[in-house]
C-alpha positions as CSV (number, residue, x, y, z in Angstrom):
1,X,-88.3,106.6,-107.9
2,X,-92.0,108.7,-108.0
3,X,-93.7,105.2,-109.4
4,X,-92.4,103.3,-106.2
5,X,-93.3,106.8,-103.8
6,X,-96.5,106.5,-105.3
7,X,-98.0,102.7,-104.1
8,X,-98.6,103.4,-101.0
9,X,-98.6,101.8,-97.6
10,X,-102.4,100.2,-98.9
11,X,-101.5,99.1,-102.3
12,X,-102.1,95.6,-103.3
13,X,-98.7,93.9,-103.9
14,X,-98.0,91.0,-105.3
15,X,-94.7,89.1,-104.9
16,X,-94.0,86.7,-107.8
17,X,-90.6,85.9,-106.7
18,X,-89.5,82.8,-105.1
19,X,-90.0,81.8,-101.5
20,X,-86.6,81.8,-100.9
21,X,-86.0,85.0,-102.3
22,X,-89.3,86.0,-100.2
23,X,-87.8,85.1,-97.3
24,X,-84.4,86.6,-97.6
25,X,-86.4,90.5,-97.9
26,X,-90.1,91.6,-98.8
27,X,-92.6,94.5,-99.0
28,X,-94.1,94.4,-95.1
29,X,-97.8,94.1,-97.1
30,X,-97.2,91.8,-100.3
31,X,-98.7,88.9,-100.5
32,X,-96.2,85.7,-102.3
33,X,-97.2,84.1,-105.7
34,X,-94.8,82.8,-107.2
35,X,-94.7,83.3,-110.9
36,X,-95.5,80.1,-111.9
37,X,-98.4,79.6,-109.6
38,X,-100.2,83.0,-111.2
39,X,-102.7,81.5,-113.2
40,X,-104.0,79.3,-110.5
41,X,-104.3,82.3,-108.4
42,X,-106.4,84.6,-110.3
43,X,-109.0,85.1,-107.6
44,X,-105.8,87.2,-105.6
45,X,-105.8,89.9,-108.9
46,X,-109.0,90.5,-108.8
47,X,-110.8,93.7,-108.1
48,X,-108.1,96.9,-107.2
49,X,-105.6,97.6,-109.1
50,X,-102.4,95.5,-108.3
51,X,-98.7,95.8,-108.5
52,X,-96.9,92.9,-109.0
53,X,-93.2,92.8,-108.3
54,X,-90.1,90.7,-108.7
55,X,-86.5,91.0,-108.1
56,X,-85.5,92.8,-111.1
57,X,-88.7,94.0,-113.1
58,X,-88.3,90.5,-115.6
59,X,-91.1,88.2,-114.0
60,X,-93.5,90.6,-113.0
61,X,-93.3,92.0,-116.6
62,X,-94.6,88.9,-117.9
63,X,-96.8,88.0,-115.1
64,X,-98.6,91.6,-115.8
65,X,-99.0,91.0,-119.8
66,X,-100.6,87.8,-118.6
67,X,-103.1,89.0,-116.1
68,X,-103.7,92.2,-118.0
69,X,-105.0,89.9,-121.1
70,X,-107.3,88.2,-118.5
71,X,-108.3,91.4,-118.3
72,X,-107.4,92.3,-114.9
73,X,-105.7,95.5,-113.5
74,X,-101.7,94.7,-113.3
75,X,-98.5,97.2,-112.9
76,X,-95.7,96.0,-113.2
77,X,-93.1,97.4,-110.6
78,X,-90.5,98.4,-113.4
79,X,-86.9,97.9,-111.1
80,X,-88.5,95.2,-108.8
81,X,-87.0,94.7,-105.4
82,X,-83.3,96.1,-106.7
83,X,-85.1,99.4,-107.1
84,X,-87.2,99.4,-104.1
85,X,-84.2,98.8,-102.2
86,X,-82.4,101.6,-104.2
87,X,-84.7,103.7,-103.4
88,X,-84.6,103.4,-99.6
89,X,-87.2,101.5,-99.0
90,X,-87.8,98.9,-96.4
91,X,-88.7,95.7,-96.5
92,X,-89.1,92.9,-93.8
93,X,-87.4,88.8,-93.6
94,X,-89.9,86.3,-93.2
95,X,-90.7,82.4,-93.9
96,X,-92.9,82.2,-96.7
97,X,-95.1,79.6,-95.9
98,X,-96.8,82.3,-93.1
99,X,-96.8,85.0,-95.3
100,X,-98.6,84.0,-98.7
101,X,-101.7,85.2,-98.0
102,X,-103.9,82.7,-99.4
């Protein structure tokens, strides 16, 4: 899993999963927006480059063709959660009503 090694600690995440499903297990530093509140939230892609996540890889697929034809910076996290877990990686519970970020 190099792509997932390679985020980083700093990377900006983006969680377009569900709040439930945010609650149940996240990336300590994403921020939530849910998939169908993305083109609302525009202002959080801005800027850096920004890997967007999901469970599976699905939603954040089409969340990055969106923003990317805004013309913003978007990478898809191809394996989403499953294959951040796979890969070892932690992640933290948490309510997701404290924890979107904005």
């Amino acid at each position: 899993m190099h792509e997932l090694a390679s985020i980083g600690p700093t990377a900006r995440i983006i969680d377009v999963r569900e709040p439930q499903e945010w609650d149940a297990g996240h990336i300590a530093h994403a921020e939530l927006i849910p998939l169908g509140t993305v083109p609302e939230r525009l202002d959080a892609f801005s800027g850096e480059r920004t890997y967007v996540v999901c469970r599976s890889g699905a939603r954040s697929s089409r969340a990055c063709e969106f923003l990317v034809a805004q013309g913003l910076a978007a990478v898809n996290v191809a394996g989403g959660m499953q294959a951040w877990l796979d890969a070892g990686f932690d992640t933290v519970p948490g309510a997701a009503s404290g924890a979107t970020g904005g």
